[in-house]
C-alpha positions in Angstrom: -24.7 0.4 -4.9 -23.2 -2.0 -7.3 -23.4 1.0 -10.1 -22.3 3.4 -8.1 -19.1 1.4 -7.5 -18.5 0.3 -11.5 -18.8 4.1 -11.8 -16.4 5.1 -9.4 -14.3 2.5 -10.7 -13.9 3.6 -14.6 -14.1 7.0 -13.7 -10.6 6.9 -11.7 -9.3 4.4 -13.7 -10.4 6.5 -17.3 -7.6 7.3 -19.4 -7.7 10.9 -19.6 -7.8 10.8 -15.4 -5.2 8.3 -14.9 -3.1 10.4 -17.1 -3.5 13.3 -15.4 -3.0 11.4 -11.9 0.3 9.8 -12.9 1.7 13.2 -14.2 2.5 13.9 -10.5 5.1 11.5 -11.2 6.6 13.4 -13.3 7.0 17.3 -11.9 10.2 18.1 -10.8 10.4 18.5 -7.0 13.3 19.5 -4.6 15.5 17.9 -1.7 15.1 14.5 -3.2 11.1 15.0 -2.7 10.3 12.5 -6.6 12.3 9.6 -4.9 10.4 10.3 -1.1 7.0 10.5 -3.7 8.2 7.0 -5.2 8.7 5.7 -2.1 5.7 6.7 -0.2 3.8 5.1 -3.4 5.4 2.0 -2.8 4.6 1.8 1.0 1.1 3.0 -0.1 0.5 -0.3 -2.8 2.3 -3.0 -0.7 0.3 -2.3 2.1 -3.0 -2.1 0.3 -1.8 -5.7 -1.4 0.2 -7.5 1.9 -3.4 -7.0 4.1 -5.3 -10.6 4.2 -8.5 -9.8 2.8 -10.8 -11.1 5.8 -11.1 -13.7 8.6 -14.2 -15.6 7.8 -13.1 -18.4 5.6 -10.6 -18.9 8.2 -12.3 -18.5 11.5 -14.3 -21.5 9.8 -12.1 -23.6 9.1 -10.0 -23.0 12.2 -12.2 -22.1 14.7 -15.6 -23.6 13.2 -17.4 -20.4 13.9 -20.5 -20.0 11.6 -21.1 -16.6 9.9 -23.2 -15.4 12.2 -20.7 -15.6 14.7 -17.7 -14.3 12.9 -20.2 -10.9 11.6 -20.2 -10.8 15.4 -16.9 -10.3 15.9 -15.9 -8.6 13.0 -18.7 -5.6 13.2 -17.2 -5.4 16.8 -13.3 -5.2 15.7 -14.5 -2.8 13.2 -16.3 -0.3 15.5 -13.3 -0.7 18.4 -10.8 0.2 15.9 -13.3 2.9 14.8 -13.1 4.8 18.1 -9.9 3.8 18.7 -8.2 5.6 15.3 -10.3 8.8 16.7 -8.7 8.7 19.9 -5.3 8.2 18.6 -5.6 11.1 16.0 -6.8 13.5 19.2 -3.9 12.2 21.0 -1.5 13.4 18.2 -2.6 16.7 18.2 -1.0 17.6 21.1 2.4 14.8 20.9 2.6 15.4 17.1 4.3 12.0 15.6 6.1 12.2 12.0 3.5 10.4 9.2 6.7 8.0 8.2 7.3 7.0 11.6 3.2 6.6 12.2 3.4 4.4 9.0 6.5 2.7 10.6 4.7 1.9 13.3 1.4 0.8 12.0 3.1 -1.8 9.6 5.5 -2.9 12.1 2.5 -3.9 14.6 1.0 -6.1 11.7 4.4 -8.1 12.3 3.1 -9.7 15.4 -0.7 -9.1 14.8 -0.5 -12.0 11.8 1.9 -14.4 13.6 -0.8 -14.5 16.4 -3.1 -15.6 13.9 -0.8 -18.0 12.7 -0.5 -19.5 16.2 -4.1 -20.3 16.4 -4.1 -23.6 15.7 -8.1 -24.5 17.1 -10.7 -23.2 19.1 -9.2 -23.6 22.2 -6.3 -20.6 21.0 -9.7 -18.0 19.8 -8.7 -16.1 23.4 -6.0 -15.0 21.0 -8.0 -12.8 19.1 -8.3 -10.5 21.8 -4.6 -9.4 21.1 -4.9 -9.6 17.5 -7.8 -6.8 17.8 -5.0 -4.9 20.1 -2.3 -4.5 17.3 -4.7 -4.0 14.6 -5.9 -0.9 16.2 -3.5 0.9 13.9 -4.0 -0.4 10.7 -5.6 2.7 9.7 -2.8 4.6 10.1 -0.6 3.6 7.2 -2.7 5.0 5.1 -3.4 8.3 7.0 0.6 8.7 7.3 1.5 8.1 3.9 -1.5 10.7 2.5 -0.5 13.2 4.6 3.7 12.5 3.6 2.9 12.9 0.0 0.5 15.8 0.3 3.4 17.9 1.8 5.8 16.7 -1.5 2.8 17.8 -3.9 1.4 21.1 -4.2 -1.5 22.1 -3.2 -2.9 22.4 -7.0 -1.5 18.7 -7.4 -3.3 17.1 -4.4 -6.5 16.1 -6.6 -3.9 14.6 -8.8 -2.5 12.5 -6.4 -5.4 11.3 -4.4 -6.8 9.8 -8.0 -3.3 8.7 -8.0 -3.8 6.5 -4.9 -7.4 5.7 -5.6 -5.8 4.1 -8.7 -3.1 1.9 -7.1 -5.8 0.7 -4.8 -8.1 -0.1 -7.1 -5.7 -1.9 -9.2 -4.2 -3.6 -6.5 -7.0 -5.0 -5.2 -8.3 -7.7 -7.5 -4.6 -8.8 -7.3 -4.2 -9.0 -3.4 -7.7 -11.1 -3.6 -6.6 -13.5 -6.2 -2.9 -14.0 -4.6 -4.4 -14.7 -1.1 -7.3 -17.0 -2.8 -4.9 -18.7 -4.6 -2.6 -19.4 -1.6 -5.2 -20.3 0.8 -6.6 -22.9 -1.7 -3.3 -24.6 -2.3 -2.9 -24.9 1.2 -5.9 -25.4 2.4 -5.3 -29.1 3.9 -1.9 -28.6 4.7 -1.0 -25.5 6.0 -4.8 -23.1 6.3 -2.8 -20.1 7.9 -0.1 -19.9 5.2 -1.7 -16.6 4.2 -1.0 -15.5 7.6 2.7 -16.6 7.5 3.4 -14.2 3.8 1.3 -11.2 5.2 3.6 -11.1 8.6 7.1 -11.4 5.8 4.9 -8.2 3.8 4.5 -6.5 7.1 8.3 -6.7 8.0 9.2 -5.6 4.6 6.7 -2.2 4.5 7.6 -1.2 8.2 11.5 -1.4 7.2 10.8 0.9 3.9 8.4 3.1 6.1 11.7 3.6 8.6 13.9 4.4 5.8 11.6 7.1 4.3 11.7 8.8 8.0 15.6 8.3 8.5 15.6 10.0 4.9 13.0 12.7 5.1 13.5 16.4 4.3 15.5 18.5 6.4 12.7 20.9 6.8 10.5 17.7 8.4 13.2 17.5 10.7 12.5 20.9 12.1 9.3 20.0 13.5 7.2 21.3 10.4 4.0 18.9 9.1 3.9 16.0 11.0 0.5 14.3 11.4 -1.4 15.5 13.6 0.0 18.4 14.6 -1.4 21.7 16.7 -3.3 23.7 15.6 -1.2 27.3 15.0 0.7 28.9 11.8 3.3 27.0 9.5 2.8 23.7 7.9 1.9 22.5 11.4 -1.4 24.0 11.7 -2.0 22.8 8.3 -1.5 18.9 9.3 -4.0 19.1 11.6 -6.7 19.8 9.2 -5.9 17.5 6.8 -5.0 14.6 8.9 -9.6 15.2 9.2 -9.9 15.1 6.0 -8.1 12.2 5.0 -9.7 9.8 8.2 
């Protein structure tokens, strides 16, 4: 498993296919679709980077769960937002929702999900998970907005391109969101054990205000009722949504 990720990991990141992948950047598009692009690149890196990597150092040092107990709860988070993603992504197909505006929303309910967290203070607060699992139900959903925005700017020869494009930015962000929130959790470990909690909530705030701004400033032709995520199944770009929206969950 451990090769098979190193591979996966120099192959996106080779030269020759990072060039290729960042030459979407570059091809002209029309009604302001490079600086949408930009944008939706954005959203899609600060959100990979503002997410706290995991509970389990802190459920320990808050909560004093052992590991046994927090794989528990995690394994069940995962699988309840599991099902719950499917059942929002039926929903949509028949009250279709614009991707921006799903990525709005999914960044805006990290706003309160991660000052709950920073409100438990001890054990006697862990009844407080139970609405942090409630808002992140739609974590998933940044990323399934924000593929399925730029894979309408792109054509369809270019979406290759641009998925290696945001396999990259993941890949690179990652190391860097793990060594920021280490970082910040070990300098204020004995003072302040949530802090982390405390940035990723300011992060949220920021990526659900640049999510709005890329729906208020969307193409015309969006505005029409044309490729929003999840759409019915039928003829025009609508139709289209809906199978990709599979794809990309």
């Amino acid at each position: 498993m451990q090769r098979k990720s190193e591979g996966g990991f120099s192959e996106v990141l080779h030269p020759k296919n990072a060039k290729e992948a960042f030459e979407v950047l570059l091809s002209p598009r029309e009604e302001g679709g490079k600086r949408q692009l930009l944008g939706l690149l954005l959203l899609w890196t600060l959100a990979a980077f503002s997410r706290p990597p995991g509970l389990e150092g802190w459920s320990a040092e808050v909560l004093g769960w052992d590991f046994r107990f927090y794989l528990i709860w995690s394994k069940s988070a995962m699988i309840i937002g599991q099902v719950a993603t499917i059942l929002v992504l039926l929903a949509m197909r028949r009250w279709p929702i614009d991707d921006c505006l799903l990525a709005a929303v999914s960044e805006a309910t990290c706003v309160p999900e991660n000052l709950l967290l920073l409100a438990i203070s001890g054990p006697d607060l862990a009844w407080m998970l139970a609405l942090v699992l409630v808002f992140s139900l739609m974590h998933n959903f940044t990323e399934i907005g924000v593929t399925a925005a730029a894979s309408r700017i792109v054509t369809s020869a270019e979406h290759a391109r641009l998925f290696g494009l945001l396999a990259a930015l993941r890949l690179l962000t990652s190391p860097l969101q793990r060594l920021t929130y280490a970082d910040l959790t070990h300098a204020a470990e004995d003072t302040f054990p949530s802090a982390q909690y405390l940035v990723a909530a300011a992060f949220a705030c920021l990526n659900a205000s640049l999510a709005a701004n890329l729906y208020r400033r969307r193409p015309r032709r969006r505005q029409r009722g044309e490729g929003c995520a999840g759409g019915r199944r039928g003829g025009g770009q609508g139709g289209k949504m809906a199978v990709d929206v599979e794809v990309y969950f």
